[in-house]
Each structure stands twice: as C-alpha cells, then as structure tokens.
C-alpha positions as CSV (number, residue, x, y, z in Angstrom):
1,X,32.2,139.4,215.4
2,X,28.8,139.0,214.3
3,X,27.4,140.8,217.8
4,X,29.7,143.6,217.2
5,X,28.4,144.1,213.2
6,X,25.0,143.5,214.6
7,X,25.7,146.8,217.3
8,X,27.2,148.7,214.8
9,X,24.4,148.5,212.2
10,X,22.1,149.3,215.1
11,X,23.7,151.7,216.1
12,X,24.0,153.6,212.8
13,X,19.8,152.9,212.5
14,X,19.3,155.0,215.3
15,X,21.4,158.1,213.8
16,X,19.9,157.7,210.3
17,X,16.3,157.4,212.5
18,X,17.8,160.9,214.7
19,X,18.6,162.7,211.7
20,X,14.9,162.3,209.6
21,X,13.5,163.0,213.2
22,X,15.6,166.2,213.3
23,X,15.5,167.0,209.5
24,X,11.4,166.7,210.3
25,X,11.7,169.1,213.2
26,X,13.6,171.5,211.6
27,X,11.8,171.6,208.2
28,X,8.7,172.2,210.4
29,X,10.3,175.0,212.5
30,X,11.4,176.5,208.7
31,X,8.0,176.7,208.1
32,X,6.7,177.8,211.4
33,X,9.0,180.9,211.0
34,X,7.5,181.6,207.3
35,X,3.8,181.4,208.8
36,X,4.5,183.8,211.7
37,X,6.7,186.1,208.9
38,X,3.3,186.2,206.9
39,X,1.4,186.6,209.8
40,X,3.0,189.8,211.2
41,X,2.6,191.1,207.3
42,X,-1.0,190.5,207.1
43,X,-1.5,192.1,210.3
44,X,0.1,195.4,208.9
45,X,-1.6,194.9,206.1
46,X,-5.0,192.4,205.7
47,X,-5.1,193.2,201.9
48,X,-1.4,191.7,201.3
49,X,-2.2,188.9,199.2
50,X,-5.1,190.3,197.5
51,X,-4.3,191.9,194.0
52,X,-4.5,191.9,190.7
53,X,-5.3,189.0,188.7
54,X,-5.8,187.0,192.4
55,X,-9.3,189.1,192.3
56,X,-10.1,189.3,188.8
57,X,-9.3,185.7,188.1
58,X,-7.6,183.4,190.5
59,X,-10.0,183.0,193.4
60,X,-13.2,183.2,191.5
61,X,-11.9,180.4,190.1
62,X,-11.0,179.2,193.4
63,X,-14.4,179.4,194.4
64,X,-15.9,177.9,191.4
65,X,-13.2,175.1,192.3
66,X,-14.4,174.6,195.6
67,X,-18.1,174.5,194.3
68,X,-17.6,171.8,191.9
69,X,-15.7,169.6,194.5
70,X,-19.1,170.1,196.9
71,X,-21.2,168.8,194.2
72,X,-19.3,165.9,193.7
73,X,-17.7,166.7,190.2
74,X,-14.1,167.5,189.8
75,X,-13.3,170.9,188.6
76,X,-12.5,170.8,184.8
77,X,-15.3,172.5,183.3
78,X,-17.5,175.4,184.5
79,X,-21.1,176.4,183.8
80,X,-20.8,179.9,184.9
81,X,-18.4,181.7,182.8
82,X,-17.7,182.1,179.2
83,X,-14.6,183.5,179.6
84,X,-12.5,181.2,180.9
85,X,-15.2,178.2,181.3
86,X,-12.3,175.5,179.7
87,X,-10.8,175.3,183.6
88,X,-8.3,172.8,182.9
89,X,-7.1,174.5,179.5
90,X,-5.8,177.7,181.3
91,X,-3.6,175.4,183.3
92,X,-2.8,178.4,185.6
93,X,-5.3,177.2,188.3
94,X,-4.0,174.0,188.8
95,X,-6.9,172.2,188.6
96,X,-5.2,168.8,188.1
97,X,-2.8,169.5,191.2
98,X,-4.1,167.2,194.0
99,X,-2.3,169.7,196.4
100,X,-3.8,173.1,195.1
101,X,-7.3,171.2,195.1
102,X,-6.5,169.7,198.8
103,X,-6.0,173.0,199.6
104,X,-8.9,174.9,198.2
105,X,-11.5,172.3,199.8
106,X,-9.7,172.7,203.1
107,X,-9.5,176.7,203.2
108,X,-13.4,177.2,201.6
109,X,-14.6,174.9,204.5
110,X,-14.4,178.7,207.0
111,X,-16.6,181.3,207.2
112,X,-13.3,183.5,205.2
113,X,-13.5,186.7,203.3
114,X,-11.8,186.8,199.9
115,X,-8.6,188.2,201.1
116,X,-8.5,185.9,203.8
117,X,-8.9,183.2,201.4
118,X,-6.5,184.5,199.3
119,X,-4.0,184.7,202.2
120,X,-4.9,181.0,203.3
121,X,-4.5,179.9,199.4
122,X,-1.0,181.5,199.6
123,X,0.6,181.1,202.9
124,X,-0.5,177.3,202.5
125,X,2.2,177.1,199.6
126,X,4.7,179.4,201.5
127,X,4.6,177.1,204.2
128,X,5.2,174.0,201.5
129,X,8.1,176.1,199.8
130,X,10.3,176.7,202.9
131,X,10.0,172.9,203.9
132,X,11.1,172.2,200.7
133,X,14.1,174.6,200.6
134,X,15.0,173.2,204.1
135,X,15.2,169.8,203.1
136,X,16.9,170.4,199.9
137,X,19.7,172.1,202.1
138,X,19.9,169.6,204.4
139,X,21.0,166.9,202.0
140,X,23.6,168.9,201.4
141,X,25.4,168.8,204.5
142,X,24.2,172.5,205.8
143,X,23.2,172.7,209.6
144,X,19.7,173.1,210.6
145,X,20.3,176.9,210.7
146,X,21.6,177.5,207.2
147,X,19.1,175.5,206.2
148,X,16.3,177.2,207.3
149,X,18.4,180.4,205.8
150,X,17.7,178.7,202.7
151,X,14.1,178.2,203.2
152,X,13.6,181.8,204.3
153,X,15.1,183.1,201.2
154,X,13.6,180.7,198.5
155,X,10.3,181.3,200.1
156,X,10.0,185.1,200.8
157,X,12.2,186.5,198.5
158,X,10.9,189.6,197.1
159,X,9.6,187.7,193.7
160,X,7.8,185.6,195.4
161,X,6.3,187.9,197.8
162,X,5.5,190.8,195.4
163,X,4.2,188.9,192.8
164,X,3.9,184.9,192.9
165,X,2.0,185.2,196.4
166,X,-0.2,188.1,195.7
167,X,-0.8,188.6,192.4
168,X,-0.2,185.3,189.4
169,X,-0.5,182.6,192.2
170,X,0.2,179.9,189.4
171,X,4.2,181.0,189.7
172,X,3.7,180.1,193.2
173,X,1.2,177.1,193.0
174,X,4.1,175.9,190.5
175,X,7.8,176.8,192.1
176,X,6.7,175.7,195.6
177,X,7.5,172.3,194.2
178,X,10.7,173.1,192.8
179,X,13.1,172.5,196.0
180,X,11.3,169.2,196.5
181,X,11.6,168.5,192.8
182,X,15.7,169.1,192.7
183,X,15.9,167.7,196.1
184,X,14.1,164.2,195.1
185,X,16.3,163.9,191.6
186,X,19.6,164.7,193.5
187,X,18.3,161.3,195.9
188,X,17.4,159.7,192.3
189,X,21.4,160.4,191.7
190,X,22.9,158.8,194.9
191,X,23.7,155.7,194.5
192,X,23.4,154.6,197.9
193,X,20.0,154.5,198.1
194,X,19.1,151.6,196.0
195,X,17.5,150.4,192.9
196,X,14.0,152.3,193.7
197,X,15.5,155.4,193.8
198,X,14.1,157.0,190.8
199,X,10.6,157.3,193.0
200,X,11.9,160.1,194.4
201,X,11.4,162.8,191.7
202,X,8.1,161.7,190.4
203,X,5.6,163.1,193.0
204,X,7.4,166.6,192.9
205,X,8.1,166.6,188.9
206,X,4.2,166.0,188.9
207,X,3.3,169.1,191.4
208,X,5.4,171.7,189.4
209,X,4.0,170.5,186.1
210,X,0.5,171.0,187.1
211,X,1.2,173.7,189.8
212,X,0.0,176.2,186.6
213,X,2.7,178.1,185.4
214,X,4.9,177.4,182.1
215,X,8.3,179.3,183.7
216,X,8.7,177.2,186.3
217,X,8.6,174.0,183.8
218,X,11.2,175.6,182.0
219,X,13.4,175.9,185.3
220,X,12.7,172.3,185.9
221,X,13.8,171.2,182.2
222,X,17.0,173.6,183.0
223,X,17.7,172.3,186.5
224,X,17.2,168.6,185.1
225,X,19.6,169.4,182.3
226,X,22.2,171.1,184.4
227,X,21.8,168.1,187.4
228,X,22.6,165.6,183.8
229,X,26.2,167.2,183.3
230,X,26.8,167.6,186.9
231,X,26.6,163.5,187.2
232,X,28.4,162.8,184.3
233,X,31.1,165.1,184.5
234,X,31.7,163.5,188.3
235,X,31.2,160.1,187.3
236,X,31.6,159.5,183.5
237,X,28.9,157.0,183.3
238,X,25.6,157.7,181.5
239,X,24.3,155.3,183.6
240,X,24.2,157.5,186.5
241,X,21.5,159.5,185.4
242,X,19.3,156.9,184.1
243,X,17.1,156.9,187.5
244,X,16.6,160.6,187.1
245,X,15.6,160.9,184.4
246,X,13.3,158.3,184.8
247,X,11.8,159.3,187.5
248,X,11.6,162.6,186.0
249,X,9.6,160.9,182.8
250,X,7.5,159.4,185.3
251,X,6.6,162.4,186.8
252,X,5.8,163.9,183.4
253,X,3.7,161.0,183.0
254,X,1.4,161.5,186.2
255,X,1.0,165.7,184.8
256,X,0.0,164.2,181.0
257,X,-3.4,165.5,181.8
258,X,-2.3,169.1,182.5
259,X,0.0,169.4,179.4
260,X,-2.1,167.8,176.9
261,X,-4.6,170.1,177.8
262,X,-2.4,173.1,177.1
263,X,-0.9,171.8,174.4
264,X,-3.9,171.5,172.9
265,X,-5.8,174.5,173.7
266,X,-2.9,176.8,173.4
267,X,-3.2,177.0,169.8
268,X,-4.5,180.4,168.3
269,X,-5.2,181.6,171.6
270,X,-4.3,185.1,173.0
271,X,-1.7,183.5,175.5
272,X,0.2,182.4,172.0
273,X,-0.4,185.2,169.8
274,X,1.7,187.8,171.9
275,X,2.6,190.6,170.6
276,X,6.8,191.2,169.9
277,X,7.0,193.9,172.3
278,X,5.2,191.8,175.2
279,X,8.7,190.0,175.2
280,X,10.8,193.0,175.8
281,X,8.7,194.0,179.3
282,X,9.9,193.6,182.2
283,X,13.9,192.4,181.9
284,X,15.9,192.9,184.9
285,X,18.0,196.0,183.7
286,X,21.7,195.5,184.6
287,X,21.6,198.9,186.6
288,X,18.9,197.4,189.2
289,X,21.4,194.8,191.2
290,X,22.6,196.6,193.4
291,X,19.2,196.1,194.8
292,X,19.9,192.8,196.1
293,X,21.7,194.3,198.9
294,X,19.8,197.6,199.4
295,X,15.5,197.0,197.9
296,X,15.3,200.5,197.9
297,X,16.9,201.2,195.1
298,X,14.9,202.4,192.3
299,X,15.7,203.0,188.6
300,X,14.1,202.5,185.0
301,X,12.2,199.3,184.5
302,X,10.2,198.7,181.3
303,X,7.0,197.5,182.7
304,X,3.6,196.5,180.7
305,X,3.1,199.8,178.4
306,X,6.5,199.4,177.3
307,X,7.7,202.7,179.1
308,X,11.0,202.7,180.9
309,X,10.1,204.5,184.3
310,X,11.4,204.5,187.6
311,X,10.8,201.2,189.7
312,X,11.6,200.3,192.9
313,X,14.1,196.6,192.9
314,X,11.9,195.1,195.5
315,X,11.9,191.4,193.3
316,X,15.4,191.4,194.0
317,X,15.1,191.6,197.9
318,X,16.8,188.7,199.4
319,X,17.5,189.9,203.1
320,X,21.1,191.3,202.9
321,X,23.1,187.9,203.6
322,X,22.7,186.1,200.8
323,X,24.9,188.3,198.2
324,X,26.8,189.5,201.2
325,X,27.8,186.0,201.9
326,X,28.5,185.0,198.0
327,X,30.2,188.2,197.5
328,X,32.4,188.1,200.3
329,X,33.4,184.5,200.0
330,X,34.7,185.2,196.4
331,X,36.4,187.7,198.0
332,X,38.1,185.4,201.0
333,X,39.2,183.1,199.3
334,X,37.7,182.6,196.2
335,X,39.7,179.6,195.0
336,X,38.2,177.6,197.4
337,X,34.6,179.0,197.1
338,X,34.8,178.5,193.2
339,X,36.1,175.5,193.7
340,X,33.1,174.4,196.0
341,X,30.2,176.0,194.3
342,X,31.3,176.3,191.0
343,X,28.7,174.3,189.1
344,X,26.0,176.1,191.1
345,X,28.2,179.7,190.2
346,X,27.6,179.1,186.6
347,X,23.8,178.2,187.2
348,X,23.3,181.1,188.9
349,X,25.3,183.2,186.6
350,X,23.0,181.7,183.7
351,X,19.5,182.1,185.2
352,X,20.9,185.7,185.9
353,X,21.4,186.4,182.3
354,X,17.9,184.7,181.2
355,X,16.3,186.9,183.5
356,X,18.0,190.5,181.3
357,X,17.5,189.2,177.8
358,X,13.6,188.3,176.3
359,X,12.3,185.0,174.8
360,X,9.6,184.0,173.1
361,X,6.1,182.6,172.5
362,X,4.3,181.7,175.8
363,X,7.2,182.5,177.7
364,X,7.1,186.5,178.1
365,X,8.4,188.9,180.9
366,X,12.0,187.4,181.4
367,X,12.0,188.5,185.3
368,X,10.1,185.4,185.8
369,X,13.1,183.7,186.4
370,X,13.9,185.7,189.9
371,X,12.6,182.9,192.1
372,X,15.0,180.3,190.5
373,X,18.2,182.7,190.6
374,X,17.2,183.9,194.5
375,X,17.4,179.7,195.5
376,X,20.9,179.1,194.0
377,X,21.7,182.4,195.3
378,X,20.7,181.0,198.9
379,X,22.0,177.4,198.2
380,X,25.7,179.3,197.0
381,X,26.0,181.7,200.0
382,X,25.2,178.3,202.6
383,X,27.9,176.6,200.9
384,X,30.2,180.2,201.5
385,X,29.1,180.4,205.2
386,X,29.1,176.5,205.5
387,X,33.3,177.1,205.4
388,X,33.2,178.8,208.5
389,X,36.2,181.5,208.3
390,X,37.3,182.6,211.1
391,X,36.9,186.7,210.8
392,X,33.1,187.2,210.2
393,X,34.0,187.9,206.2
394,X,30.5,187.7,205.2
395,X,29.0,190.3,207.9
396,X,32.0,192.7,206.7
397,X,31.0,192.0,203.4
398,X,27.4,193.2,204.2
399,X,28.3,196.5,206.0
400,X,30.3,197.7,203.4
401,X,28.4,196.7,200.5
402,X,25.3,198.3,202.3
403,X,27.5,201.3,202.9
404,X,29.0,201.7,199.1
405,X,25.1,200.8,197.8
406,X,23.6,203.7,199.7
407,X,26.9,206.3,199.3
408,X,25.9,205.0,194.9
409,X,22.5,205.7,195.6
410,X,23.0,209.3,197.0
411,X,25.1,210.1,194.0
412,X,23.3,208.5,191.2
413,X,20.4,209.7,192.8
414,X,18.6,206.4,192.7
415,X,17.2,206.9,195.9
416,X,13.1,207.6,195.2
417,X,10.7,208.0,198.1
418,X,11.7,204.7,200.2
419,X,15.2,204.8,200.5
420,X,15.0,206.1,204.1
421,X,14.9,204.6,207.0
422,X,15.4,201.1,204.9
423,X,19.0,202.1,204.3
424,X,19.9,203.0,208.1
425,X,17.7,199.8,208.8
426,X,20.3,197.5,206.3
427,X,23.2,199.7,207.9
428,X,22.3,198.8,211.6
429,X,21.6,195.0,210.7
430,X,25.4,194.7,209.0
431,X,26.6,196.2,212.2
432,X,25.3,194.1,214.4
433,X,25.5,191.2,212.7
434,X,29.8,192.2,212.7
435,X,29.2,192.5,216.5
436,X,27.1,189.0,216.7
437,X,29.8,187.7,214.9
438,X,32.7,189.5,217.2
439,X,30.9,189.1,220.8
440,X,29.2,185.0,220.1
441,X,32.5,183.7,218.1
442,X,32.4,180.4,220.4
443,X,28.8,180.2,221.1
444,X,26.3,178.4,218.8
445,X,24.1,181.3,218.8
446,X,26.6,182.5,216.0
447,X,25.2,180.1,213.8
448,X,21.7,181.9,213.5
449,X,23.0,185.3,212.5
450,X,22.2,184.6,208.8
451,X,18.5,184.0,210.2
452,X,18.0,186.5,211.8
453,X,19.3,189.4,210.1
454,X,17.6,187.8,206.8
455,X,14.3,187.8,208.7
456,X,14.6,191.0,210.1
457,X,15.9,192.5,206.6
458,X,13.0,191.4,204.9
459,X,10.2,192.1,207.2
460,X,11.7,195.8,206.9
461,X,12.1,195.9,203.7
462,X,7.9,194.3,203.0
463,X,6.8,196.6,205.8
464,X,8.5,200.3,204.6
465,X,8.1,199.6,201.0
466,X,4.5,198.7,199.5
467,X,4.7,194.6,198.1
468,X,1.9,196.1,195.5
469,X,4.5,196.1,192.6
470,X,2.1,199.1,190.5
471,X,-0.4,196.3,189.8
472,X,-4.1,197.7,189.7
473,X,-6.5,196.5,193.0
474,X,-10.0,196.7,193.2
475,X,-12.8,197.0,196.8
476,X,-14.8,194.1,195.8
477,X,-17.3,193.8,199.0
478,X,-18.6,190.3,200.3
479,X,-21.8,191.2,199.2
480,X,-20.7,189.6,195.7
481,X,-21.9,186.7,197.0
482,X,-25.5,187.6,197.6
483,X,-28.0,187.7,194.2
484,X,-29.7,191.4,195.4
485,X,-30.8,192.8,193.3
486,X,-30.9,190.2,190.9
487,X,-33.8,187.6,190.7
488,X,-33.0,184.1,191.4
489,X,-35.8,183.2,189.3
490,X,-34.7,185.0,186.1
491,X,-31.9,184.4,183.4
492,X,-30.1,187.5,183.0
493,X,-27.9,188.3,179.2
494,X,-25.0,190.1,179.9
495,X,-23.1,191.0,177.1
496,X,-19.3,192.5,176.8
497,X,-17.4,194.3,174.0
C-alpha cells in the first residue's frame, strides 16, 4: 500500500512539474507572438510608439530616469526641470516600480534613438501583459491556444495599442500588471494551495499601484471587490477571502511610497482642479460598438475640445473573435453560457457602462476603462469557445455579424475614409475561419483558429488604419542631445508664460 501511494504521489509530481513546464512554454510563445506582432508594426511604421505626451513628457523623463540611476541616486527628484522636477509626485512615470526602472536601465544601456526607446520601453510591457493574460487563462482550465487568444487580445487590443503603448505609457506601465494581479488573488482564493497563499497577489498588487496610472487602481479595487462576492456567494464563508485580501493589503503596503506621494501632492494641483467638462470627453457613445466587430466604423466621439466629431472606433478593436464568440454563444445556447460566465457577463456588462457615463475628480475621460472590458471580453468568449459545439457557431457568428456591420455601415453611412479594404479583409477572415472550422473539424489545428484570425484581424486593422488616435506629434531630431549652440560653460534663464 504504501509503495503504491508513494507511485501515485510521484506520479502526480511529474504532471503538476509537466504542466508549469508547459504553462512556461506557452506563456513564452504568447509573448513571442506579441513581440513579432509589434515587430512587423514598427517596421511599417518606426514612429508607432512615438506620440504625444511619450515625447513631450514620458521619455524625457525616461532619460532623466536613466541618468540618475548612472549616478548612483534613485530617481525621485530632478535638477533639470521645473516643471515636473517632483518625479515621484506625478506618479505617472513609475518611478517607484522596480520593473519600469529595470526596464529603463536595461533599454538606455544601446546606442537607441528616442523612438526606438520608446518602442523598447513599450513592447517590454507588451511582452509582460500577454504572459500575464496567458497565465491567468490557463488557471482557468483554457488550452494553451485559447490562452494565448487571451493574451493576444488583453495585450493588443486597440486601447492599448492606440493609446496606452504610444501615447500615456502610465495606463500601460500600470494594466500590464493587472492579469497577474487577478491571476495571483484568484490562487490567494484556492484553498488547495496552503496557508501561504495570500503571497500571491502582493508582488502584482504592488506593480499596478506604482505602474503610474490612477484608472487602473480603480479596476483593481473593482476586480478585488467583484472577486469578494464571487467567493462568498460560492462558499458562504467570509473566511474565504481573508488571504486575498490580505495579500492584497500587503501589496498596498509595498506601493505606500507611490500613493502617499500622490496623495499628498495631488492637492490644489491642475490634475485635481479639472474642469466639469473635462469629465464629459471622451465616453464611448453607445452608437460606436458595433466597432468591436468591424474598427472601421466611424461616428461622433466627443474628444478634448468638447466637440462631437467623427472618430474612427479603433479602441474597440479586438480582432473579430472575441464578440463573435460571446455573441454567438448567447445565441447557441445561452443557458448554458450564462450559466458559465455569468459572474464575468455582469462584470463585463458593468465596466461597459462605466466606460459611456463620466466621473469625477482625478478620474476623467471614462474610455479609460477599454483595456479592463476587452480582458473579460477575451476571458468570456474562451469560456464560450472552451464548450466546443459541434457546428463552428462562433465563426458563423463572425461572418454574419461582419456582414450585417458593413451592410449598417453602408446605410447609416458610417463608413469614413477606412472602411475599405478592412471590411472585405474582416469578410474574408469569417469565411475562412467557417471553412477552417468545416475542413480541420477532427484535427487539432482547429484549435488555433481564434489565433490566427485574431492576429491577422488586428494586424489589418493597425496597418490600414493609422494607431495615431488625432493626438498631435512632433520631429524632434537626436541632435537634442548635443548643447550646440549652447555654451556648456554658461547658465542660460529661460522663462515661459
């Protein structure tokens, strides 16, 4: 008896050891296919991740960053501006996250131009998102593909892309450690993995608070909240969330630095003092979803000046599948799908909604939320493809949703200047994801049609409509960096209105 329980346990050693071997492999391939993604953009366009506030203000900061760290000091404080000297108190640079730091002394050690350093800063984080998103899919039972479907969409998603990457890098510095974050307090909730559970949100509670950006805190305090009734409606014990949440606490802990500093420095600032209006820009109008299935489609946004004008959805570009697969599911059987997803249905449904209506104080421009709703999106259509129907109900869903969006757009006349070829693009990816689905229906190769046509979709959709979301750019040359035809020796007064 005892050999046999002695084999046994062995033997179930060696799969637990198999599957964080493959989990490891296929997180890394996740991100492998984001890098190579990014890589094809920047090679269509160098300038990708170079906008905006990420040349006005985020890498010079960078820079300055990088400087400090080479003379020894760490970067809280700098001597060379008196705009935005207090480092630490605009909190969007991240100066107390050990992995943005890491990251600027590792990509400032190459001979790189700025908007190769930019790229480096960004696709860095990509890469860390999609692993992330792939591990947080794989504890829920997906397969390696739909997990890396998850990762794909959390990570490239048009919000993310079009804005967090290549414009206010602090959304991204920030949500790149929101997967990890719900993935490690949904391991603080299983009881199976013994009393030092609660570890396993600190780390990545720390990296979102002082990844630099107040939204995404907001999405963690929401995700912990909704996680909280989750448990205790399944198990009716307040004691099941006692390690999460204190291992969330922890985590808030390790970030007290970054949050005392804005706390304290917030007050009477501009960043506070926002005017009413500034909280009624840019809502996701109810009129622009049917761009999660066709990018394309363009009607009136209110952007910065308050004007409602015509605005192509690409923040709500997810790469076709994901509402296909949602959508359709409901539509199979949606029992069953509400059934399975229904706590994540009415987080999704939520985040939706906070995205259309404005708040308040720090927390302006509502369509910050995008990168949170496109996740559950992704996590709720894996769970609808994870049921494995027999007729391919999600790539029918796709062709005729991409078919009814572009017949809507021709008649409302939402169509704009990049409609075409993107819509015949989306058209011929539904079709031949219905004949992958027809021609493989025994073969594992069916299993990666959500990749590909997700990868495929986006990559069209970045390539024949421009990522620059009508934020301003501006040529700044290298030779920035050199003092001509200033004198070294001099001190120069500059002074601005």
């Amino acid at each position: 008896m005892n050999r046999e329980f002695e084999g046994k346990r062995r033997s179930l050693i060696t799969v637990h050891r198999s599957l964080g071997r493959r989990d490891c492999a296929g997180a890394l391939a996740a991100g492998a296919i984001v890098l190579f993604f990014c890589l094809i953009l920047l090679r269509h366009n160098p300038l990708l991740f170079w906008n905006d506030d990420y040349e006005l203000s985020v890498l010079p900061v960078f820079a300055d960053m990088a400087r400090s760290w080479s003379e020894g000091h760490w970067p809280i404080l700098s001597p060379y501006s008196w705009v935005c000297g207090n480092l630490a108190g605009e909190f969007q640079y991240g100066v107390f996250s050990v992995f943005v730091n890491a990251v600027i002394i590792a990509v400032w050690q190459f001979p790189l131009i700025f908007a190769q350093q930019a790229a480096a800063v960004s696709i860095a984080h990509l890469f860390a998102l999609s692993l992330g998103a792939f591990l947080l899919a794989r504890d829920r039972q997906f397969s390696v593909p739909l997990s890396i479907f998850v990762a794909l969409v959390a990570s490239l998603n048009g919000w993310i892309i079009c804005w967090g990457a290549t414009d206010w890098f602090g959304a991204l510095g920030a949500f790149t450690w929101l997967p990890w974050a719900w993935w490690g307090a949904a391991r603080a909730l299983d009881l199976q993995r013994g009393k030092w559970r609660f570890l396993w949100p600190a780390p990545f509670v720390y990296l979102v608070v002082t990844g630099g950006f107040p939204y995404t805190v907001l999405m963690l305090l929401l995700l912990i909240a909704w996680l909280v009734l989750k448990s205790l409606a399944k198990t009716r014990s307040i004691l099941s969330v006692v390690p999460m949440l204190f291992g969330v606490a922890l985590g808030f802990g390790l970030s007290a630095p970054t949050w005392l500093a804005i706390l304290d420095l917030v007050q009477g600032s501009a960043r506070e003092l926002q005017q009413a209006k500034a909280h009624w820009q840019w809502l996701v109008p109810p009129a622009a979803l049917p761009g999660l299935i066709l990018p394309c489609w363009t009607v009136n946004w209110s952007d910065f000046s308050n004007r409602y004008l015509p605005h192509t959805t690409m923040e709500l570009a997810c790469g076709l599948v994901a509402p296909a697969a949602v959508i359709g599911g409901l539509a199979w059987r949606g029992r069953l799908v509400v059934r399975q997803i229904k706590w994540e249905l009415v987080l999704l449904l939520f985040v939706l909604l906070l995205s259309m209506i404005p708040t308040a104080g720090l927390f302006r421009w509502s369509f910050r939320w995008l990168p949170f709703f496109h996740l559950i999106l992704a996590i709720c259509a894996a769970e609808g493809l994870h049921l494995r129907p027999r007729l391919p109900i999600a790539a029918i869903a796709a062709l005729v949703l991409a078919a009814g969006t572009a017949i809507a757009m021709l008649m409302l006349r939402t169509t704009a200047s990049y409609a075409f070829p993107l819509t015949w693009i989306f058209l011929g990816l539904a079709a031949f994801w219905c004949l992958w689905e027809i021609a493989l229906r025994d073969s594992e190769l069916k299993k990666w049609a959500p990749v590909a046509i997700t990868f495929s979709a986006l990559l069209a959709t970045y390539i024949y409509i421009p990522t620059n979301c009508g934020v301003p750019t501006y040529n700044f040359s290298q030779q920035l960096l050199k003092p001509t035809p200033l004198d070294p020796a001099r001190l120069y007064l500059s002074i601005y209105p």
